[in-house]
C-alpha positions as CSV (number, residue, x, y, z in Angstrom):
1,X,88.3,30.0,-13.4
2,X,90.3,31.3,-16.0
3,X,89.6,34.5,-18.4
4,X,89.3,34.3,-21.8
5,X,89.4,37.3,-24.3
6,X,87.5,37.3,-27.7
7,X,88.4,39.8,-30.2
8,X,85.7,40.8,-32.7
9,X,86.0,42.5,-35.9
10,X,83.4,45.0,-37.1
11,X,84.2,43.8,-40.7
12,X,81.6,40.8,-40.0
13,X,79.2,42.0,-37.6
14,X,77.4,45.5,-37.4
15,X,78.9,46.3,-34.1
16,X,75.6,48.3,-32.8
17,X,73.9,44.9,-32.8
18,X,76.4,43.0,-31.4
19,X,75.9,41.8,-27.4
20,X,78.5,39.8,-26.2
21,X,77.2,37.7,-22.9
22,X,80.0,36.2,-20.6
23,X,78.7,34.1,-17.5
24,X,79.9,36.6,-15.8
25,X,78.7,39.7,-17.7
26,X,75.4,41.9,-16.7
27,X,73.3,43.7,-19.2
28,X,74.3,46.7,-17.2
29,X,78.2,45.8,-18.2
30,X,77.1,45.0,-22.1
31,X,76.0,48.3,-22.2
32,X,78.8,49.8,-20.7
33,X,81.4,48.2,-23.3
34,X,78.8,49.0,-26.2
35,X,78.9,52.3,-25.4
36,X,83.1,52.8,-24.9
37,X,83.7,50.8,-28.3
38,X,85.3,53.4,-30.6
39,X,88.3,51.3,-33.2
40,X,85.5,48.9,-34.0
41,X,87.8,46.1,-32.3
42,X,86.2,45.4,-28.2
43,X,88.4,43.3,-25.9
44,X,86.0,41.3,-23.5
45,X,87.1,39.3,-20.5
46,X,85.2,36.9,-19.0
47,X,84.9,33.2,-17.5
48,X,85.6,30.5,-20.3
49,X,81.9,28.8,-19.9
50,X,80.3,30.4,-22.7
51,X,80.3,33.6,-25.1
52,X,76.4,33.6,-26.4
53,X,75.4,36.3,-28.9
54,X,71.7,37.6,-28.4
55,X,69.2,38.7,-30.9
56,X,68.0,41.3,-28.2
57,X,67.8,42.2,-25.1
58,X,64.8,41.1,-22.8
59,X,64.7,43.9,-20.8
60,X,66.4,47.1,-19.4
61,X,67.3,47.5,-16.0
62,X,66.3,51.0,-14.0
63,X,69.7,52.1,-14.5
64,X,70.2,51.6,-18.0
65,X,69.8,53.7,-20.5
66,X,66.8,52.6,-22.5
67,X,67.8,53.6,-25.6
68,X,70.9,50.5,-25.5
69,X,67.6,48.0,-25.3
70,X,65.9,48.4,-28.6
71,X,65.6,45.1,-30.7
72,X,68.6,44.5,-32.8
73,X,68.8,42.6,-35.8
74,X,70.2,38.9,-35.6
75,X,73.9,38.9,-37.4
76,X,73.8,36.2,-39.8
77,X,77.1,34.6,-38.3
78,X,75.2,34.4,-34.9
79,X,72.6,32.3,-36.6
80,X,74.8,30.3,-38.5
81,X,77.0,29.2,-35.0
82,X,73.3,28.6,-33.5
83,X,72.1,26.1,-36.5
84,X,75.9,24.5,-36.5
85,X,75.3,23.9,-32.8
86,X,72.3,22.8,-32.9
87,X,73.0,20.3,-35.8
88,X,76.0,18.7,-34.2
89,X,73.9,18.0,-30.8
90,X,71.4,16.7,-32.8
91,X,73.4,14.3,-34.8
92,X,75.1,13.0,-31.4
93,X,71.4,12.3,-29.9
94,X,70.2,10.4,-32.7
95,X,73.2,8.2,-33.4
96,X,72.6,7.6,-29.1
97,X,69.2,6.8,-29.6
98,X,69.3,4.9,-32.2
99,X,66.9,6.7,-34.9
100,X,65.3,9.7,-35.5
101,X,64.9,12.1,-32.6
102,X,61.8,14.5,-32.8
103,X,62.8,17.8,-30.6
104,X,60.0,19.2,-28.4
105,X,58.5,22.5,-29.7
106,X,56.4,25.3,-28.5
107,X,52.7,24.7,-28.6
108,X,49.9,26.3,-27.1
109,X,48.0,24.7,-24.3
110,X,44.5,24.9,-26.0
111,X,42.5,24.4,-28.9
112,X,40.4,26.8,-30.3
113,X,37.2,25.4,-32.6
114,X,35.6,29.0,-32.5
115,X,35.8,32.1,-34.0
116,X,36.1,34.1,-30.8
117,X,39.9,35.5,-30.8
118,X,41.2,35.4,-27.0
119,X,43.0,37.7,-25.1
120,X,46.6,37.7,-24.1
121,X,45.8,37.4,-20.6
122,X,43.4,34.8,-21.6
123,X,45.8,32.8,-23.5
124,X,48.1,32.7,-20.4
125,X,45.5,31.4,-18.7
126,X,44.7,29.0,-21.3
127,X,47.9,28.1,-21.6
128,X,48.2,27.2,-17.8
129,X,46.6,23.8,-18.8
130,X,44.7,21.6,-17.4
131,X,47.3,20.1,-14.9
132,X,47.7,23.2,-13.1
133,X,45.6,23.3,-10.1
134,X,44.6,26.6,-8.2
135,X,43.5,25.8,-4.4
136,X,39.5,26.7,-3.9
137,X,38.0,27.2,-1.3
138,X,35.7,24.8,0.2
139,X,31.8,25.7,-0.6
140,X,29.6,25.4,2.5
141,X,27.0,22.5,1.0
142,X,31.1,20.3,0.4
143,X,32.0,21.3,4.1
144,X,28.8,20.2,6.1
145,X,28.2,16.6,3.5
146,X,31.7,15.7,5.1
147,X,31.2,16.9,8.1
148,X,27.8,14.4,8.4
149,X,30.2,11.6,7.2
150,X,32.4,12.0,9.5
151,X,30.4,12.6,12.3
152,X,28.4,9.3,11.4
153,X,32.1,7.0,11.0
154,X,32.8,8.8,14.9
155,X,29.5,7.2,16.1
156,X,30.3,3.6,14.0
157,X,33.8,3.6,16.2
158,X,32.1,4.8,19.4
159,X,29.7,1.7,19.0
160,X,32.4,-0.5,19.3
161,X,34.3,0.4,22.1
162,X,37.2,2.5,20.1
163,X,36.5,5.9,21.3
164,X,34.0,8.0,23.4
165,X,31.9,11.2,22.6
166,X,30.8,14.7,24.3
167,X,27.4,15.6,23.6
168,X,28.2,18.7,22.5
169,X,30.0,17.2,19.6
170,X,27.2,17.8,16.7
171,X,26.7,20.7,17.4
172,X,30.6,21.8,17.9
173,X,31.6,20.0,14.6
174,X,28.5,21.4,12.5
175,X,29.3,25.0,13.4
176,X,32.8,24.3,11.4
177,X,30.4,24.2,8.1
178,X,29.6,27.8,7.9
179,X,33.2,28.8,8.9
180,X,36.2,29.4,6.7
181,X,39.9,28.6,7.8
182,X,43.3,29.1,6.2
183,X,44.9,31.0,3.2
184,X,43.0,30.3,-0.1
185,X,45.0,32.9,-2.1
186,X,46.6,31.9,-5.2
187,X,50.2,32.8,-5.7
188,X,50.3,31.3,-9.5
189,X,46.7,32.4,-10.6
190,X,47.1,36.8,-10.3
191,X,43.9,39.3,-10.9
192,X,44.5,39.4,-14.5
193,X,44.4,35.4,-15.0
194,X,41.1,35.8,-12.2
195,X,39.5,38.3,-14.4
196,X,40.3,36.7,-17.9
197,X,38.4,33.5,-16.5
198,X,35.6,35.6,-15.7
199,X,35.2,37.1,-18.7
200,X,35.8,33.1,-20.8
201,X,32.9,31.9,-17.8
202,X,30.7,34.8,-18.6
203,X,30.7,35.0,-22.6
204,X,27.6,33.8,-24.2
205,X,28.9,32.4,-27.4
206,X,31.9,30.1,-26.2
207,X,32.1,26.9,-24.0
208,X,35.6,25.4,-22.8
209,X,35.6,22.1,-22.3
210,X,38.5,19.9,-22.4
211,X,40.0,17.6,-25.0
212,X,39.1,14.1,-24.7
213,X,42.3,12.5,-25.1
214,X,45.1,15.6,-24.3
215,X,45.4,17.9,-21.3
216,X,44.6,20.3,-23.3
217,X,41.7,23.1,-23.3
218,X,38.7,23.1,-26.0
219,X,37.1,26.4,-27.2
220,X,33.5,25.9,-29.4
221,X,30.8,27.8,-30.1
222,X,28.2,27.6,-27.5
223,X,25.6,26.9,-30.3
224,X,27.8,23.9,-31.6
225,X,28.6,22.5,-28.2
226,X,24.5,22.3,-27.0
227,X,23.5,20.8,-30.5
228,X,25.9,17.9,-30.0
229,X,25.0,17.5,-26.3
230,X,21.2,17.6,-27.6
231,X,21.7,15.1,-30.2
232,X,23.1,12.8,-27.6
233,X,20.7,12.6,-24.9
234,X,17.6,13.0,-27.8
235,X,18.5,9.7,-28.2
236,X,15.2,8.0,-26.8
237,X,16.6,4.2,-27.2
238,X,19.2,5.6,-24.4
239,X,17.7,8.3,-22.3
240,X,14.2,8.9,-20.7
241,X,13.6,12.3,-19.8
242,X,11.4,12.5,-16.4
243,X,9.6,14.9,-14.9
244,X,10.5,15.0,-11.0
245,X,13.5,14.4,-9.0
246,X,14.5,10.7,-7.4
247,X,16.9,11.8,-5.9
248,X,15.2,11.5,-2.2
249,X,13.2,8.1,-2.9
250,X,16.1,6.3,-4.2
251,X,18.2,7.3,-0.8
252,X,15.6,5.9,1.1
253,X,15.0,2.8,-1.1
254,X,19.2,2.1,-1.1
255,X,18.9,3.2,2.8
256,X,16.4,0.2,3.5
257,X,18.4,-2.1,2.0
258,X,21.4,-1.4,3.4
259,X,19.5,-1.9,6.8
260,X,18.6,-5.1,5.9
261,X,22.2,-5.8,4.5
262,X,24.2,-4.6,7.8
263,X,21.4,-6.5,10.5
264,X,23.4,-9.5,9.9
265,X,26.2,-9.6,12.3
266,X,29.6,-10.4,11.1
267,X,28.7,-10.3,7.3
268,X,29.0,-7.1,5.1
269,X,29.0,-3.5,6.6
270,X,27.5,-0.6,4.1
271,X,27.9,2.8,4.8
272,X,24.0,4.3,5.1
273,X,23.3,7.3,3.2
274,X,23.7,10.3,4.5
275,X,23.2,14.3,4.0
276,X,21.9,16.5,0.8
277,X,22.1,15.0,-2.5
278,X,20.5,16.0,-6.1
279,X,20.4,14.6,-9.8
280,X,24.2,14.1,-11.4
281,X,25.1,16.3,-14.9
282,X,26.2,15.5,-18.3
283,X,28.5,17.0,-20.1
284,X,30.8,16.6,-23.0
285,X,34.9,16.5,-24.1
286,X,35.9,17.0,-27.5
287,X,37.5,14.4,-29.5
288,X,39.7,16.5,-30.8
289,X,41.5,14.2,-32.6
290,X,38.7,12.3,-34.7
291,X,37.0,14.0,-37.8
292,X,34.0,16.8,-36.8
293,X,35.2,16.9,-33.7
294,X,32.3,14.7,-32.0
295,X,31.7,14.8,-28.2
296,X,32.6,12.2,-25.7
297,X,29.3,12.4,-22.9
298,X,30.4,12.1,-19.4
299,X,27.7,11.8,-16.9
300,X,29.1,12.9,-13.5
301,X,26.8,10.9,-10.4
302,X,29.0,12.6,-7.5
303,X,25.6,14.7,-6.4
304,X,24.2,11.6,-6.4
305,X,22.9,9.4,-3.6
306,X,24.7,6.4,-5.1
307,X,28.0,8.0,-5.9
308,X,29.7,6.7,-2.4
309,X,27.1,3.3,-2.3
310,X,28.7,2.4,-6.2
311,X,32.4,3.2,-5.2
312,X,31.7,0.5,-2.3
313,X,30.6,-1.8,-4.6
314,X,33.4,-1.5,-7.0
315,X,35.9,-2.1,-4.0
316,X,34.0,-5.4,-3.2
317,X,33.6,-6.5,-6.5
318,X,37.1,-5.6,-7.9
319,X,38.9,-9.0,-6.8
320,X,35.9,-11.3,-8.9
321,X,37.4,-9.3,-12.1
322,X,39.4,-11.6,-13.8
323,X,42.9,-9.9,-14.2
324,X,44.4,-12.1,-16.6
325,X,42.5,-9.8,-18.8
326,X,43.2,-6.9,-17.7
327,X,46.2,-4.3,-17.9
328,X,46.7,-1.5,-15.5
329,X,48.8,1.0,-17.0
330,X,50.5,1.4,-20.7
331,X,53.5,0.4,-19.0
332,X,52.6,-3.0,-18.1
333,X,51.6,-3.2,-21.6
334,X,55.0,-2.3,-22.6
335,X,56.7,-4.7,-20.0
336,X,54.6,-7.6,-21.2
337,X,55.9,-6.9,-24.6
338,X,59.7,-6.9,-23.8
339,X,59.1,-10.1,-22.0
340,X,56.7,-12.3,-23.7
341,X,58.4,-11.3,-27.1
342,X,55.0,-12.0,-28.6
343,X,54.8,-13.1,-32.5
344,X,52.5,-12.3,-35.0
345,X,50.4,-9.1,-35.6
346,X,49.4,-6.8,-32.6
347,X,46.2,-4.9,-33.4
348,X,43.8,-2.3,-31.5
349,X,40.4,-2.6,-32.0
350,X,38.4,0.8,-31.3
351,X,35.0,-0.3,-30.6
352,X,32.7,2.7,-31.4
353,X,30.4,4.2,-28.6
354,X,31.2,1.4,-26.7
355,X,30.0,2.5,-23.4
356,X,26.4,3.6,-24.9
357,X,25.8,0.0,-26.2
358,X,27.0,-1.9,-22.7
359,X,24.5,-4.2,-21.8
360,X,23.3,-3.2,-18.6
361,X,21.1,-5.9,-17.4
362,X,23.3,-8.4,-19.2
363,X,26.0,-6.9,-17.5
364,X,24.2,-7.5,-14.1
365,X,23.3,-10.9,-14.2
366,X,27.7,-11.9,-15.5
367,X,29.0,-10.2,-12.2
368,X,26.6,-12.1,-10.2
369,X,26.9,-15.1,-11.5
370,X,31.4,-14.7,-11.1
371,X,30.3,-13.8,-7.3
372,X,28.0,-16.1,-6.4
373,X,28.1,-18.9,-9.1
374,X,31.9,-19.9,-9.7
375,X,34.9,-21.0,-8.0
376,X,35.5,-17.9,-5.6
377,X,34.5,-17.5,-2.4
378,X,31.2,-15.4,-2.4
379,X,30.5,-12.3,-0.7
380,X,28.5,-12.4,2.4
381,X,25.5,-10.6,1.3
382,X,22.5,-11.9,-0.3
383,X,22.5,-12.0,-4.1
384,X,18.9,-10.4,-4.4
385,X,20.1,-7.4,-2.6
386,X,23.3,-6.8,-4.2
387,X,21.3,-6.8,-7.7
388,X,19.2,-4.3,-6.3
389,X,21.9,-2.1,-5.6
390,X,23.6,-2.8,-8.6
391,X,20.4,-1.6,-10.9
392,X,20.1,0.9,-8.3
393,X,23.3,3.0,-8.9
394,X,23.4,1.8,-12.5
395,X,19.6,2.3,-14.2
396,X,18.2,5.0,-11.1
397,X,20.3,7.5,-10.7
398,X,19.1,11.0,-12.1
399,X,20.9,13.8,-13.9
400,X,20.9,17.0,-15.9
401,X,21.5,18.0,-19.0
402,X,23.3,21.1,-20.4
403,X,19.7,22.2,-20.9
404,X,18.8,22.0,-17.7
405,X,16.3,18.9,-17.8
406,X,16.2,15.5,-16.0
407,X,17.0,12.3,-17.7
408,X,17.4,8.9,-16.3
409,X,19.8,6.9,-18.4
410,X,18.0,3.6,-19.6
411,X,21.0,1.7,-21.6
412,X,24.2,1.6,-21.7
413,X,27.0,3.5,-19.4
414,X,28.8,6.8,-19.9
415,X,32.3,7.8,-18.2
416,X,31.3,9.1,-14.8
C-alpha cells in the first residue's frame, strides 16, 4: 500500500490539540511525533486509507506519558470536514432510498417514571436491555417438575413396546434434582452489574418492569406501580378474591377427566398432571407510550396445574381457527399489501381493554360449536369433557396479586 504524507500548518490548527491517526499509526506513535514537532510544520507517513482527526484520546497506554492524554479541544476545521462528510453520505443515502433517511441515535435502554436517580453501574445494566439474557441456574422445585415429566413420557414409551426400564431408574433420575452441573458463570454480567441489580431488586421505593410495547426497561415508584395493580384487580365485575388455594382440587378434578378422556383406545391422549403446582401471579407492563402511563395486567398461569393441560388444547384446537382471518407476523401483513394492491382506506382499530371484556362463556360455546358442529372433522373426544377443560383452565385457575392475595379471574382474559 502506498504512503501518503500530509503536511499541516499550525496557522490553522493549535498544534497541541492536533492528533493525526493513520491506519497504521498507534497512540504510542502520536505521541511520539507530538512530542518531536518543533517548526510547527509535522511530516506524517502513513497507509492512504484514512487520516482521522480526534477530539481526544480514549486512553493512555502504560507506556505513555499521561500527561500527552488530557482532553483536547475539537479544532473547528476537524468539525467542519466531520459535518461535510457526514452531509455528502447523507445526501447519497436519501437520493438511494428514495426519501428522507432518519439516522439511528444513541438512546438509553430504559425509562425512568421515578424520581430515584440510578447509578452508573446501574445504567449499564439497565442499558443491557431486555434482549440480553444471562444463563441461571436451574432452581431445584424447575429441576425435579421436569424431571417427573420426563420420568412419566419414559413410562408412556415403555408401555408400548419402545424402550425398557431399570428399577433403579426413579430413584437414579430424582437424585439429579438436588444436584448442580455445568458452568453457570456469566462472562457478560460482572460483580458490578450483579450488585447494581441487587441493590434495584432490594430498594423499597422503585419497581422495574418492562415497557409494554418496547424492549425497553420501566422504572416507577413502588407506591404508583401497586395503586394501578390495585385498581385493576379491585375490579369486582372481573375478579373474585378467595380465601384458600385450588390449586390441588382442580389437579385432581382435570386428572379425572383426563382418565376418562385417554380410557378410550385410539382416540385422544392427554398428558395427566403431574408434580407440585401453586396459584399463577399478576403483574403489570407500562404503556409507556399512551398518556398516564396505564398498566397492561398480565396474569402468568405457568405455576399452574393447567398451564401444560391449556397449551394441549391450543395445539388441538389451533387448525379449527379460521386463518383467513388471521395474520402471523407484520410481514405477511406487508406482503399481502404489495400483492393484493388493496384500494381504499386501511385503518387500525384499537379496541380498549379488549382482553378484560372477552366473553368467556361465549367464547366457549363458538370454539365448540367450529369443532364439533361445522364442516371439519371433529376431534375425538367428547364435547362435554372438552368444555370442562376449557372452563377449567380458563374460569379455575388461581393466582396472586402484587399484594399477595388470591383471586380467581371471573371475566374476561389477560395476556398470560
Amino acid at each position: 500500500m502506498r504512503h501518503l504524507t500530509k503536511r499541516v500548518s499550525t496557522k490553522d490548527v493549535d498544534l497541541q490539540a492536533l492528533v493525526l491517526v493513520v491506519v497504521s499509526v498507534s497512540i504510542k506513535e502520536v505521541a511520539v511525533l507530538l512530542g518531536k514537532h518543533e517548526d510547527g510544520v509535522a511530516d506524517l507517513a502513513g497507509n492512504d486509507v484514512v487520516v482521522a482527526l480526534m477530539e481526544r484520546v480514549p486512553r493512555c497506554e502504560q507506556d505513555i506519558n499521561p500527561d500527552l492524554c488530557h482532553e483536547l479541544p475539537r479544532p473547528r476545521i476537524i468539525l467542519q470536514f466531520h459535518q461535510s462528510t457526514e452531509s455528502r453520505i447523507l445526501k447519497k443515502l436519501i437520493h438511494l432510498n428514495h426519501g428522507p433517511l432518519y439516522l439511528p441515535q444513541h438512546r438509553d435502554g430504559y425509562v425512568n417514571l421515578s424520581n430515584y436517580s440510578p447509578t452508573p453501574d446501574q445504567i449499564k445494566l439497565l442499558n443491557l436491555g431486555l434482549n440480553c439474557h444471562a444463563l441461571r441456574k436451574p432452581g431445584r422445585h424447575q429441576k425435579r417438575v421436569e424431571i417427573e415429566i420426563l420420568l412419566e413420557n419414559i413410562y408412556a414409551l415403555e408401555k408400548l413396546g419402545k424402550v425398557s426400564t431399570t428399577p433403579n431408574l426413579p430413584v437414579d433420575l430424582l437424585s439429579e434434582a438436588g444436584k448442580s452441573r455445568g458452568s453457570f458463570k456469566s462472562q457478560l454480567i460482572d460483580e458490578n452489574l450483579k450488585k447494581a441489580a441487587r441493590e434495584l431488586q432490594e430498594n423499597e421505593h422503585i419497581v422495574v418492569r418492562r415497557a409494554d410495547k418496547s424492549a425497553v426497561y420501566v422504572l416507577m415508584t413502588k407506591e404508583e406501580y401497586l395503586q394501578k395493580m390495585s385498581t385493576i384487580l379491585g375490579d369486582t365485575s372481573k375478579f373474585q378474591r378467595i380465601s384458600q388455594d385450588p390449586s390441588n382440587k382442580l389437579k385432581v378434578k382435570c386428572n379425572n377427566i383426563i382418565d376418562t378422556i385417554n380410557a378410550k383406545k385410539g382416540g385422544i391422549h392427554l398428558q395427566r398432571i403431574t408434580g407440585e403446582h401453586g396459584p399463577g401471579y399478576a403483574y403489570g407492563n407500562v404503556k409507556t407510550h399512551k398518556p398516564h402511563n396505564p398498566l397492561r395486567p398480565i396474569i402468568s398461569q405457568i405455576p399452574t396445574p393447567t398451564y401444560g393441560l391449556a397449551k394441549r388444547l391450543h395445539e388441538l384446537l389451533i387448525p379449527y381457527v379460521p386463518s383467513s382471518w388471521l395474520l402471523k407476523s407484520p410481514k405477511e401483513f406487508i406482503d399481502l399489501l404489495h400483492n393484493k394492491a388493496p384500494t381504499g382506506l386501511i385503518a387500525s382499530l384499537d379496541a380498549e381493554s379488549l382482553f378484560t371484556n372477552v366473553p368467556v362463556n361465549e367464547t366457549i360455546n363458538f370454539i365448540l360449536d367450529e369443532v364439533y358442529h361445522s364442516n371439519h372433522v371433529p376431534l375425538d373426544l367428547p364435547e362435554t369433557l372438552l368444555r370442562k377443560l376449557l372452563e377449567a383452565c380458563t374460569t379455575e385457575s388461581p393466582f396472586r396479586g402484587p399484594d399477595g392475595k388470591l383471586y380467581r379471574q371471573i371475566r374476561g382474559r389477560y395476556i398470560r
